[in-house]
C-alpha positions, 0 to 999 in steps of 0.5 A: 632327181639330183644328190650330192655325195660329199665323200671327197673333198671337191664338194667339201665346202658346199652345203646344198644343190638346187636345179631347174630344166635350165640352171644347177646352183650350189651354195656356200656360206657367202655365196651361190655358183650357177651352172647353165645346165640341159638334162638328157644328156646332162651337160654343165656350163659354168654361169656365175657366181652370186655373192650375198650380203648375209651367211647363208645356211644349210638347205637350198630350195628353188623356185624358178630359174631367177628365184631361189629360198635359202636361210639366213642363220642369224638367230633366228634363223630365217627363210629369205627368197632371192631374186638373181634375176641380175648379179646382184641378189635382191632378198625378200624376208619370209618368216623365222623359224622357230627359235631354238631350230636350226636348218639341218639339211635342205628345203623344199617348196611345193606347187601348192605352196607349201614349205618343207624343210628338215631342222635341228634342235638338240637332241631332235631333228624334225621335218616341217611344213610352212605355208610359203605365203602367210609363214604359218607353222603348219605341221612339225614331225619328229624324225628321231629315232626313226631317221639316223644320220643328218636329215640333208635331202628332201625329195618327192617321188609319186606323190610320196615325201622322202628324207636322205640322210648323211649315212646313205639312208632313205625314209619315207614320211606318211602325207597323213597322219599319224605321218609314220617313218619308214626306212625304205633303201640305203644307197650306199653312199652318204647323201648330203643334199638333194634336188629335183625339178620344181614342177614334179614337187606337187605334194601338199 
């Protein structure tokens, strides 16, 4: 499990990092930078980079080492998935999110299909579940004011859901409902995307 610290200004102009057991990406508005990467020990190897023919928003998810979903901030914005089997991504539409929503941090798709992503829509943040094949709008969770900070990483651990914030903050989200909140950790250090390897991320 991966997480960005953006407290410098190196990594300021990135918005979201994804891996597998083989590659590591990040993203900026126009653009997707890959890294050929092992794991233990961590090494990293610059591969290329994918330039995209819209602007690419907050949230970065994975789903193998040719695949990736990234939004598409147009209004509405929009959940794409990209091939970058060759340099030149091939976009396929997936579903709008709801109107007024913007992505607020990240996305996360589960082996069951299912896709996690953290939205805004002023004055709310909310974490949603989409079924990845139909685009149906299958559960909607209103983190405020619960979570403070930007809700910019989702995680798995143990079967369990977490949401990271900008202010180092750690929540974990009930998998039924009522889908109680509860603060769990603070690292120490603000958090501004997350990331692990999709085979762990079996959670419905």
């Amino acid at each position: 499990r991966y997480w960005r610290d953006w407290s410098s200004d190196v990594c300021s102009s990135d918005l979201d990092i994804g891996h597998t057991q083989n590659k590591l990406w990040t993203t900026n508005y126009t653009s997707v930078r890959e890294w050929n990467i092992t794991l233990n020990p961590f090494t990293s190897t610059y591969s290329r980079d994918l330039n995209f023919t819209f602007f690419i928003g907050a949230g970065l998810g994975v789903i193998d080492d040719t695949t990736l979903i990234v939004t598409n901030i147009s209004a509405p914005q929009s959940i794409y998935e990209m091939d970058i089997t060759t340099n030149t991504p091939v976009s396929t539409y997936k579903f709008d999110l709801p109107p007024t929503h913007i992505v607020a941090g990240d996305i996360l798709l589960t082996t069951t299909n299912k896709l996690l992503v953290t939205t805004a829509e002023s004055p709310n943040i909310y974490l949603l579940q989409y079924d990845y094949s139909s685009g149906n709008l299958e559960l909607t969770i209103t983190l405020n004011p619960t979570v403070g900070g930007g809700p910019w990483g989702i995680f798995e651990n143990s079967g369990n859901i977490y949401v990271a914030t900008s202010t180092g903050d750690v929540y974990s989200v009930d998998t039924n409902s009522p889908y109680n909140i509860t603060s769990v950790d603070n690292t120490g250090h603000p958090i501004y995307g997350a990331s692990q390897v999709t085979s762990c991320l079996d959670r419905k």
